[in-house]
C-alpha positions in Angstrom: 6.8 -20.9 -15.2 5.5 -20.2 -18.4 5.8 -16.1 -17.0 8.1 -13.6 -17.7 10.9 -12.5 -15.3 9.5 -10.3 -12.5 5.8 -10.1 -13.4 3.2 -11.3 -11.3 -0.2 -12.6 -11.8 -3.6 -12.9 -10.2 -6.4 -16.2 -10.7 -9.2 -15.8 -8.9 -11.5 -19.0 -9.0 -14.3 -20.2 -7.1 -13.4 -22.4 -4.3 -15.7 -24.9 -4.7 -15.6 -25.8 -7.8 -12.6 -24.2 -9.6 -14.8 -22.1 -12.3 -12.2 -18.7 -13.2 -13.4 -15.3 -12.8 -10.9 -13.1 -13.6 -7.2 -13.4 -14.0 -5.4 -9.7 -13.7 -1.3 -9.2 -14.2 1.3 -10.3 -16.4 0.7 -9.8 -20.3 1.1 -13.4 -21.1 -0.9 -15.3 -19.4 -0.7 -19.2 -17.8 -2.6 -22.0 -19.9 -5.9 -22.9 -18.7 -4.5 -26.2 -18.3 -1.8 -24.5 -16.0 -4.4 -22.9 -13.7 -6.7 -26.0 -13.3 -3.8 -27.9 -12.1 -2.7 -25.0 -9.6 -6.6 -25.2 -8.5 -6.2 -29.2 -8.5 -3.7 -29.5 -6.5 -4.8 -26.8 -3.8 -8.2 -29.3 -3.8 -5.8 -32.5 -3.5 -4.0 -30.9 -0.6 -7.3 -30.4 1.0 -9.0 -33.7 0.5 -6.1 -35.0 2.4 -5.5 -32.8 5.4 -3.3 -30.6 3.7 -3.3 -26.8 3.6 -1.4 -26.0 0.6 -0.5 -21.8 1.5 3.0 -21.9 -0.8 5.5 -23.4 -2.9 8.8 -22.9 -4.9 9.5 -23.3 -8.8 12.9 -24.9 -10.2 12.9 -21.5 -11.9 13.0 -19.3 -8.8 8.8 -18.2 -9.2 6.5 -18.8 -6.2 2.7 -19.6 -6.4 0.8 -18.6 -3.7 -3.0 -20.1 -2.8 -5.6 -18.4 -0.3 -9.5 -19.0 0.3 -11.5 -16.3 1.6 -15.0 -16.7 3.1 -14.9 -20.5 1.6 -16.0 -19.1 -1.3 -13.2 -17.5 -3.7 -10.0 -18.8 -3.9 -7.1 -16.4 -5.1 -3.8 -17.2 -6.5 -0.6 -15.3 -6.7 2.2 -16.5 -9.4 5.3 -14.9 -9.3 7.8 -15.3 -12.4 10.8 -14.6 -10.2 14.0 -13.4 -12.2 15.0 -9.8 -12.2 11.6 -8.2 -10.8 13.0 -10.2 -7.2 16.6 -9.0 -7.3 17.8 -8.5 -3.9 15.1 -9.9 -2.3 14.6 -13.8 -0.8 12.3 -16.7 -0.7 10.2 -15.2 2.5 10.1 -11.7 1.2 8.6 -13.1 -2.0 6.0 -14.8 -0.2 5.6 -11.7 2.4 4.7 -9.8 -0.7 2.1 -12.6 -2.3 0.4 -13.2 0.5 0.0 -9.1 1.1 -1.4 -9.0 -2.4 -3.7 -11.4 -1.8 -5.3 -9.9 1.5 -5.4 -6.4 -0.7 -7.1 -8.3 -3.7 -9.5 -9.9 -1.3 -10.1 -6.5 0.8 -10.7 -4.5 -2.6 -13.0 -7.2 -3.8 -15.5 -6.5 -0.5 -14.9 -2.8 -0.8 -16.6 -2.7 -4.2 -19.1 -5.7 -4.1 -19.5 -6.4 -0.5 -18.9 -9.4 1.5 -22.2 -11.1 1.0 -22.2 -10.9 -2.4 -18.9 -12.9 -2.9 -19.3 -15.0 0.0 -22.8 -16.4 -1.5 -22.5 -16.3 -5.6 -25.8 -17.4 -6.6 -24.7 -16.4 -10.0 -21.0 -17.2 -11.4 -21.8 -15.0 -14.6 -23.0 -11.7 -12.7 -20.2 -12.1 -10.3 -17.9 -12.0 -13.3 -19.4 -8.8 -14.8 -19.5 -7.7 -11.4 -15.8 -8.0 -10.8 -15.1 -5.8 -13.5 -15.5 -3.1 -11.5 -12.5 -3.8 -9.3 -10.1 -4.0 -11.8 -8.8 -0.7 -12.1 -7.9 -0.9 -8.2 -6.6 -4.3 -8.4 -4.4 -3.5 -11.1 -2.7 -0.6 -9.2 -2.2 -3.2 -6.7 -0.5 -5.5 -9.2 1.8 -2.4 -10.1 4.9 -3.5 -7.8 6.8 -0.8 -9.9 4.9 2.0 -9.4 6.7 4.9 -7.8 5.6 7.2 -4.8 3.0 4.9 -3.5 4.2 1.9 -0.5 0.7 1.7 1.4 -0.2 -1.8 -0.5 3.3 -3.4 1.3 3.0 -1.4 4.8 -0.7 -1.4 5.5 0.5 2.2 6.4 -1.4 5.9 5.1 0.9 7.2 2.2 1.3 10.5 3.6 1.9 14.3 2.9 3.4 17.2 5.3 1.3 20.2 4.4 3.3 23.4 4.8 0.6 24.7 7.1 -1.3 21.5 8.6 -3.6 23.6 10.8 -5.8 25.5 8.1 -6.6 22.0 6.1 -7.3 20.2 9.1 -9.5 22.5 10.5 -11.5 22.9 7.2 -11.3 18.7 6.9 -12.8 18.7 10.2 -15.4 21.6 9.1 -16.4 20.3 5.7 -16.7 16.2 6.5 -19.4 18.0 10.0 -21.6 20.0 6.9 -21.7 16.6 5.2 -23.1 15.1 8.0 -20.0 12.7 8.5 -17.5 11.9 10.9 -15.1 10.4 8.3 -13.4 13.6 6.1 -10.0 13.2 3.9 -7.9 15.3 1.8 -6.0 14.4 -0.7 -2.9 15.9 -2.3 -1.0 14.0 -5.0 -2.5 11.0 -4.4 -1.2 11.0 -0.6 -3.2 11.8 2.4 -2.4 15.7 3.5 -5.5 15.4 6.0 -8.5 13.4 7.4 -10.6 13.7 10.6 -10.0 11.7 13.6 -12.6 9.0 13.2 -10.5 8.3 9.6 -7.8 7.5 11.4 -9.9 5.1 13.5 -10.4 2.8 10.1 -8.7 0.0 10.1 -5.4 0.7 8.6 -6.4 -1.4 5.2 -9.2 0.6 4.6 -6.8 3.5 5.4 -4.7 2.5 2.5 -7.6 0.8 -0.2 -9.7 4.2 -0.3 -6.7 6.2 -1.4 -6.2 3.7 -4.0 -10.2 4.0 -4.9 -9.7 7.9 -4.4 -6.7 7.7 -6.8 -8.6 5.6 -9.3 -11.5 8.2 -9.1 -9.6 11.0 -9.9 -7.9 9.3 -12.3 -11.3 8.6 -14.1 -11.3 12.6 -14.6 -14.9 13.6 -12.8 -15.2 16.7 -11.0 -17.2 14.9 -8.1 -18.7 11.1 -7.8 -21.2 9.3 -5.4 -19.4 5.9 -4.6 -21.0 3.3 -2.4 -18.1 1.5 -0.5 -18.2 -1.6 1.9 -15.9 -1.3 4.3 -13.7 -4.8 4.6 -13.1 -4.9 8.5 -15.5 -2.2 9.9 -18.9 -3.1 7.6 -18.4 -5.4 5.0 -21.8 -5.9 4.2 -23.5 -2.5 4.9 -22.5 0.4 2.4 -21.1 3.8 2.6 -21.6 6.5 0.5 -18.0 7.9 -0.7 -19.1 11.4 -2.1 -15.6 12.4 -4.0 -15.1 16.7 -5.1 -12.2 17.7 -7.3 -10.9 21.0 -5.7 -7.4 21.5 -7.8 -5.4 19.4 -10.0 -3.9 17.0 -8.0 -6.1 17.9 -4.9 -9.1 15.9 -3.7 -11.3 15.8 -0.3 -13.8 12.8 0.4 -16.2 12.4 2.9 -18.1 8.8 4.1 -21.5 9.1 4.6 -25.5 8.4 5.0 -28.2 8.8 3.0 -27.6 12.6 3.3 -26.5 15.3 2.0 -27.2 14.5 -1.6 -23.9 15.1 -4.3 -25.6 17.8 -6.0 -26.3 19.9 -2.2 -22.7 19.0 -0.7 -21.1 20.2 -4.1 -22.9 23.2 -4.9 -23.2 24.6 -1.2 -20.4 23.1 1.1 -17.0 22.5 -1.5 -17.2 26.2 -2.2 -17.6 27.5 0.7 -15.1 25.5 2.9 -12.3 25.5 0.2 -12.7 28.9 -2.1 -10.7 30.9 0.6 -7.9 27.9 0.9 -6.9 28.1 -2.6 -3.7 29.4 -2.2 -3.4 27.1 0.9 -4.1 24.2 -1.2 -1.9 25.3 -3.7 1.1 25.2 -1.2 0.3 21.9 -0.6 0.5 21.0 -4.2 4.2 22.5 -4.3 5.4 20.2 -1.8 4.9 17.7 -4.6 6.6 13.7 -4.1 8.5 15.1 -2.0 6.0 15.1 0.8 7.6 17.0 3.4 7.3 20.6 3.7 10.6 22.3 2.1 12.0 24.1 5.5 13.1 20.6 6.4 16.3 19.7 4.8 17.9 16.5 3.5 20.7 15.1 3.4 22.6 15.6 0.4 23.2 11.6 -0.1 19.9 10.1 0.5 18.6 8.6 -2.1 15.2 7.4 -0.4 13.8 7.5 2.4 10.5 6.0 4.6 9.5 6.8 7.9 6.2 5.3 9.3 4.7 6.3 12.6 3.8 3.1 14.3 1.5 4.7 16.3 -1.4 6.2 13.2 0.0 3.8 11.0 0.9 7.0 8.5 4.0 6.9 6.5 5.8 9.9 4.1 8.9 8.5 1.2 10.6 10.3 -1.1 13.3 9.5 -3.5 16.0 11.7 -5.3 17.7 10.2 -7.7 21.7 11.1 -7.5 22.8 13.6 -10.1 26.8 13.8 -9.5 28.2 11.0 -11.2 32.0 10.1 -9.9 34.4 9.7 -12.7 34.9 6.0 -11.4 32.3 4.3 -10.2 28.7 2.5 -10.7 26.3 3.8 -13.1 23.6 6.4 -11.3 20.6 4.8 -10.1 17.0 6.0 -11.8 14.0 7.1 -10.0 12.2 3.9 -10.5 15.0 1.9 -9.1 15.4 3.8 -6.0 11.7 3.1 -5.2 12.4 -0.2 -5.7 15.5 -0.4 -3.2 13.3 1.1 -0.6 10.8 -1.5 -1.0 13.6 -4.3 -1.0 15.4 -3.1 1.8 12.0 -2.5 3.9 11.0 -6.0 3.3 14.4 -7.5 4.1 14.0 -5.4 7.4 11.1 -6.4 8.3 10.9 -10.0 7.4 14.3 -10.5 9.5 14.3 -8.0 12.4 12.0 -5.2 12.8 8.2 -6.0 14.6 4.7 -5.2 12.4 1.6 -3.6 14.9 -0.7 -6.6 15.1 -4.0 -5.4 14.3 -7.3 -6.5 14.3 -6.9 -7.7 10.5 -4.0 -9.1 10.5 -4.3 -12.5 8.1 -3.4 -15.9 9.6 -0.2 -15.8 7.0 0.4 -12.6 8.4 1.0 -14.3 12.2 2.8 -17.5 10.7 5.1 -14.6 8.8 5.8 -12.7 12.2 6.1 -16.1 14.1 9.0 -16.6 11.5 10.6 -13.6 12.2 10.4 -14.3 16.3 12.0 -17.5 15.2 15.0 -15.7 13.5 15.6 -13.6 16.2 15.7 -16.1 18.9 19.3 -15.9 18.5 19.5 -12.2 19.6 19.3 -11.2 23.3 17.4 -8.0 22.4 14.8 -7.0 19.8 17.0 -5.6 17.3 16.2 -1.8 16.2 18.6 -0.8 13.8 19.9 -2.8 10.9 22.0 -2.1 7.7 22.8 -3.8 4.3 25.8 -3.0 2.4 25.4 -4.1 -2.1 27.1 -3.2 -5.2 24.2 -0.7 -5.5 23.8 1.3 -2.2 24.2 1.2 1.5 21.1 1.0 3.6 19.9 1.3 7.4 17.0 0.9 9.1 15.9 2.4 12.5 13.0 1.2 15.3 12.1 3.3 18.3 8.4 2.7 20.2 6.8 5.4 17.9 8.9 5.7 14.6 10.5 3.1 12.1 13.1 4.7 9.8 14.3 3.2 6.2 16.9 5.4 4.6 19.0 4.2 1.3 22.1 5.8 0.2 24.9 5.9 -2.3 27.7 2.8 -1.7 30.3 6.6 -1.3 28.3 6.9 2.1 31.2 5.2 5.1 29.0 2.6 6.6 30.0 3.9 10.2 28.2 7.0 9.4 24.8 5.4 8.6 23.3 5.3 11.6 24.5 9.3 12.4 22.5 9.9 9.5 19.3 8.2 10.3 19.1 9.3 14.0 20.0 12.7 12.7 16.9 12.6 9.5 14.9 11.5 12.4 15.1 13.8 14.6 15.3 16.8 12.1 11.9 15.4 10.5 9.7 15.0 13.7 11.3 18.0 15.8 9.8 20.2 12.6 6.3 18.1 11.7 5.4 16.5 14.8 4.9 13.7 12.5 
């Protein structure tokens, strides 16, 4: 594969004639004589009938192909090895074929469909591209802990400790701006956002926190974005006016032509958020933990996800274990926890558990939950709790009509007791949120 063990990278070519625009991801990159034959044979397929969507190397890697619009073709290459431990051949492609729809979905946000659906000029649409690759490297950054929106298509979320007051000044702050779309963000995870930001497709949800995260990142007090929205106006901008209120705290509105950065900064961030300092501060000290320190966990989880099906939000933690038994495996680190989550919420989801269709959901997306429907044809129910048992940890995952549960813990954990501890995290953590 000519790619090291677990790394990924992206091609993006045009699909007509095969000309490369950018290639983002692994340090070494393929040969340009590799990536005009994965073009060639994607056009081979094609001239023959053939839609070529996937395919397996001696070597364990997977190359993945998609169009979009008949105008760019993208290409995932996986290097398999290590960086897929624990996971299998349809998770793999589950998790390609993701990246791609997020690649193409944060191309429109920044440039617009029109623009990349009609390139009139290869050379500006390169330079243009530039612009997306801070975002579509955080997508690329499989490893990167705290964050799971890119592989649910769900809000990464935060509790506040008192959800009330920041909603209500949300609510307030996005109506001054003239918009009906307001969001707060606290560590990078959504703490708050008006009703009609919950209405966005759940992609857009998840690809303006990653702009938002990117933007903050940048280290500017306050920016005036324009922003396409992939599903709800990809060819018609937004303005995404950004303030900085603390470190690690951000709000966001979407709007018109009005107000203008320079009014909504100087006359409505102080004013709505000056007398929620110590509000936002609380918020802040609730940290990657994301849920509000009066509900307590249980001593052996390592991580934890729980997505409401219903807003598409999710909140995940991990703590790494700190008692290490005399006898027994090495402890697990942070990183690898977060990585186990993802694993085991893949494996769950590829085999048993149901994804909300929505109204962007890719045709790969469909064939990947018709395979799923085919694996369970062998069950006389829809399965809602599962469990895996490795060397590593034990984990088990839980579906009821609003919630789905993913909790990992330590291999000490007695299996029978697995699911007592998800129905009882469950419970504890919606009784005390409402989440």
């Amino acid at each position: 594969m000519m790619l090291q063990d677990g790394s990924t990278q992206l091609l993006c070519l045009t699909a007509s004639s095969g000309v490369p625009l950018f290639t983002r991801g692994a340090s070494r990159q393929l040969p340009f004589s590799v990536i005009g034959s994965l073009n060639g044979v994607h056009m081979f397929g094609g001239g023959q009938g053939v839609v070529l969507s996937c395919c397996e190397t001696e070597g364990g890697g997977k190359v993945v192909w998609r169009v979009f619009q008949e105008s760019v073709m993208l290409i995932a290459v996986s290097g398999g090895g290590p960086g897929g431990a624990g996971s299998s051949s349809k998770e793999e492609e589950a998790r390609l074929q993701r990246l791609l729809e997020n690649v193409w979905n944060c191309m429109v946000l920044v440039l617009g469909q029109d623009e990349l659906a009609n390139m009139r000029n290869v050379e500006r649409i390169k330079r243009d591209l530039r612009s997306c690759f801070s975002l579509i490297d955080q997508l690329l950054e499989e490893r990167h802990e705290g964050f799971l929106g890119n592989l649910t298509h769900c809000a990464d979320s935060l509790l506040p400790p008192n959800p009330t007051l920041v909603q209500e000044a949300v609510d307030g702050f996005a109506q001054a701006a003239d918009s009906e779309f307001g969001c707060l963000l606290v560590h990078g995870r959504i703490a708050a956002a008006t009703e009609k930001w919950w209405r966005l497709a759940p992609q857009e949800v998840v690809l303006l926190s990653v702009l938002m995260r990117s933007l903050s990142a940048s280290g500017s007090a306050s920016c005036d974005y324009p922003v396409f929205l992939p599903h709800g106006s990809p060819t018609v901008a937004h303005r995404l006016l950004r303030f900085h209120l603390l470190p690690g705290a951000d709000v966001c509105v979407l709007c018109g032509p009005t107000p203008s950065l320079h009014r909504a900064e100087s006359g409505l961030v102080g004013r709505f958020w000056s007398p929620l300092v110590e509000t936002l501060r609380d918020c802040l000290a609730v940290g990657e933990r994301c849920l509000p320190a009066s509900i307590s966990l249980r001593p052996d989880m390592l991580a934890l996800l729980l997505i409401n099906r219903e807003t598409r939000r999710s909140v995940s933690c991990v703590r790494a274990p700190t008692n290490h038994p005399l006898s027994g495996p090495p402890l697990l680190s942070k990183a690898r926890c977060w990585e186990l989550l993802k694993l085991f919420y893949s494996f769950s989801m590829t085999r048993y558990f149901s994804q909300e269709e929505t109204l962007c959901v890719s045709p790969e997306e469909r064939t990947q939950k018709g395979n799923t429907e085919d694996f369970v044809l062998g069950f006389t129910h829809q399965p809602l709790q599962c469990y895996l048992v490795t060397e590593e940890c034990k984990s088990f995952g839980l579906q009821t009509a609003q919630h789905q549960l993913f909790l990992v813990t330590p291999p000490s954990v007695p299996t029978f007791a697995l699911r007592t501890a998800a129905t009882q995290t469950l419970s504890d953590i919606v009784t005390a949120t409402g989440f």
